[in-house]
N, C-alpha and C positions, 0 to 999 in steps of 0.2 A: 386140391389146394389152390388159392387162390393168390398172386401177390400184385402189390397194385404199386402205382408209383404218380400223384394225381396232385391235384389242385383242388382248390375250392371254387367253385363257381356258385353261381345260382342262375336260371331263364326263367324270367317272368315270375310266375306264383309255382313251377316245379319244385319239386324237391333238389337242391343240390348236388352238386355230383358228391360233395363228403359225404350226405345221406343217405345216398344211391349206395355207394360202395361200402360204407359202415351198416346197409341191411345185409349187402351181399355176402360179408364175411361174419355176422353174427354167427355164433355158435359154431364156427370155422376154426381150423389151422391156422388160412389164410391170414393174410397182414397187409397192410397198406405203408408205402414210405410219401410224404408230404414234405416238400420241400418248404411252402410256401408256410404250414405251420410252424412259427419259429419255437413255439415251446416244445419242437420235438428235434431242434439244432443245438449242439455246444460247441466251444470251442476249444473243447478237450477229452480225452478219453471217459473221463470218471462221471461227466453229464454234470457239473457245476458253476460250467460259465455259460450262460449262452451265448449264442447270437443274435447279434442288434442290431449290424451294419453291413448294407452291401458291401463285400468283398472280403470281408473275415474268412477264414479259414474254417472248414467244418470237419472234426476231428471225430463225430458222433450224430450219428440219426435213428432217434428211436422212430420204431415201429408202433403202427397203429391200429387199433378194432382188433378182430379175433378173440383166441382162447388165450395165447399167449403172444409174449411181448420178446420183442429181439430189438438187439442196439449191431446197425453196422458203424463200425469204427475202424479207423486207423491213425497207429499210433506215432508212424515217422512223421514227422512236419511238412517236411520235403514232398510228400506222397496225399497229400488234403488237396480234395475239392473247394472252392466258392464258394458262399451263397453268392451268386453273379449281381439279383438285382432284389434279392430278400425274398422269392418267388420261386427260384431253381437253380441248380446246383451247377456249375462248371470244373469239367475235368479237363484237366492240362494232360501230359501225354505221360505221365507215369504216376497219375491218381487212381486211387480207388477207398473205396468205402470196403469192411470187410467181416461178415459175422462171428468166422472163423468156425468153428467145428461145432456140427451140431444134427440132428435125426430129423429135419422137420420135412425130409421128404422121405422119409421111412415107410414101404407098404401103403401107398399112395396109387389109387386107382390111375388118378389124373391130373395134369396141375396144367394151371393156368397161367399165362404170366402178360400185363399189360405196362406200357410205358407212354407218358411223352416225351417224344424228342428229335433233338438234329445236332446233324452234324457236321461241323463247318470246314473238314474237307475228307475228300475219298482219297488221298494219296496212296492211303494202306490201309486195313481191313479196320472195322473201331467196334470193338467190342462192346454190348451192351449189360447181358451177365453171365456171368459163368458161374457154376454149381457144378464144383468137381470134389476129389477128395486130395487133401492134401494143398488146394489151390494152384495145381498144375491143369492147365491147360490139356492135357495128353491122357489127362484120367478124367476127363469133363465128364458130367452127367446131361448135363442141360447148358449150353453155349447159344446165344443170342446173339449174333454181331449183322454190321452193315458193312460187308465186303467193297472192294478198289473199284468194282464193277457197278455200284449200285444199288447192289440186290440186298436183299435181305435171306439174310442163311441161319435156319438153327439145326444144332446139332443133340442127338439124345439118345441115350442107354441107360435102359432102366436098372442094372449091374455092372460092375466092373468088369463082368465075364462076358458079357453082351459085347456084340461087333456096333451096335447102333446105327443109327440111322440120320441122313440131314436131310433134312426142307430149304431148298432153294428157291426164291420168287425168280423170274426175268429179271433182267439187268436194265439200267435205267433207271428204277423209281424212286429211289431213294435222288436225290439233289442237296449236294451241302448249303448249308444256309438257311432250307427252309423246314421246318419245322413238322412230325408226323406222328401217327399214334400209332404201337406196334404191337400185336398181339401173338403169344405163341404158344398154344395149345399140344397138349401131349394127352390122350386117351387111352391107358393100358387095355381097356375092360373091349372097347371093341381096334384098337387094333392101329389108331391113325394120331398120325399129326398134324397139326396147321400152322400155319400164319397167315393172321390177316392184317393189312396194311389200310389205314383210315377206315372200319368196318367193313375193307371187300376179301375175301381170302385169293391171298396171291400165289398161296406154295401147302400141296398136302405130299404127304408120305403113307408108308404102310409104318408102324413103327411096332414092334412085339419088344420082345425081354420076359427073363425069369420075374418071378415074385420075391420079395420081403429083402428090401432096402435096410439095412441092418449096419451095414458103415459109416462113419462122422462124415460129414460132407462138410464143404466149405463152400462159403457163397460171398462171390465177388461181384458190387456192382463199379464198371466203367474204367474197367481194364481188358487186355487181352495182348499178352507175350506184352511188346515193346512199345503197342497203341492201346489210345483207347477212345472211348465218347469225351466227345471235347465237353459238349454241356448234354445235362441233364432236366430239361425240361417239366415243366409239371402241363 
């Protein structure tokens, strides 16, 4: 499984990155979230208002490409992201986007997950996603965050019975302010996990678990406990 979190670009006469990434996930699970697509922002739960204008509130972000379609929403007002500048999403420190319960990492060889973004301070850990069940932190599946240190940490168990395992980069490379693309690979079939930071791999693990993911999982983007990603970049 693949999830993306991306912009439109184009270089030269290439193909796009939306091109790029709408081949990658053809006839996939996988999904892409687009901040910068505004027909895939609203400013409500039910997907009938959209967004028009920097700094609206975003209550709903559908999902894109693949086999099926998913809406992260959240429905307290108090708890919405940004569109910051009609391009990407800004979380203030008790935002989050949310799919709420759902199998899409059920019996999954391996999942991929890429992002851009930054974060504009390290005071406390900032959360990028978490896939747990229940939306607790403590029963995470898959945790992505940019720890006080710098680093980049994911955490993953492929069961709830599983002890799991985290990938730690070095500390230092993350810098608030500026801007990063973050990748965090999980492989059940041979046995590892990754992250790579700007396409270099900074952090591997051994990572095992039983087979057949068979629980509702919940998936949170841009929270974590009491922090979170300030913005969400494409």
């Amino acid at each position: 499984m693949n999830i993306a979190l991306m912009r439109r670009r184009r270089m030269g006469g290439s193909l796009s990155l939306s091109a790029q990434v709408e081949a990658i996930l053809a006839g996939t699970t996988g999904f892409a979230l687009d901040p910068s697509d505004l027909s895939t922002l609203f400013q409500d739960t039910a997907g009938t208002v959209p967004v028009t204008t920097a700094g609206q509130a975003v209550a709903r972000i559908n999902s894109k490409w693949g086999t099926t379609a998913y809406e992260f929403a959240q429905a307290a007002a108090a708890n919405r992201p940004a569109s910051s500048d009609l391009r990407s999403l800004a979380f203030a420190v008790d935002d989050l986007l949310d799919i709420g319960s759902n199998r899409f990492f059920s019996n999954e060889v391996g999942m991929t997950f890429t992002a851009r973004v930054v974060v504009d301070t390290l005071a406390a850990a900032q959360g990028i996603i978490n896939v747990s069940r229940g939306g607790s932190t403590t029963l995470s599946r898959w945790l992505m965050q940019v720890t006080s240190a710098g680093q980049l940490s994911q955490f993953c168990r492929r069961g709830d019975g599983d002890p799991g395992n985290t990938a730690s980069s070095a500390g230092g490379l993350i810098t608030a302010g500026v801007p990063f693309t973050v990748q965090g690979q999980v492989n059940f079939a041979t046995d590892v996990a990754r992250i790579l930071l700007n396409g270099t791999e900074v952090a591997t693990t051994a990572q095992g678990g039983t087979s057949g993911q068979t629980r509702l999982l919940q998936s949170r983007g841009g929270q974590l406990s009491a922090t979170c990603l300030r913005a969400l970049r494409h």
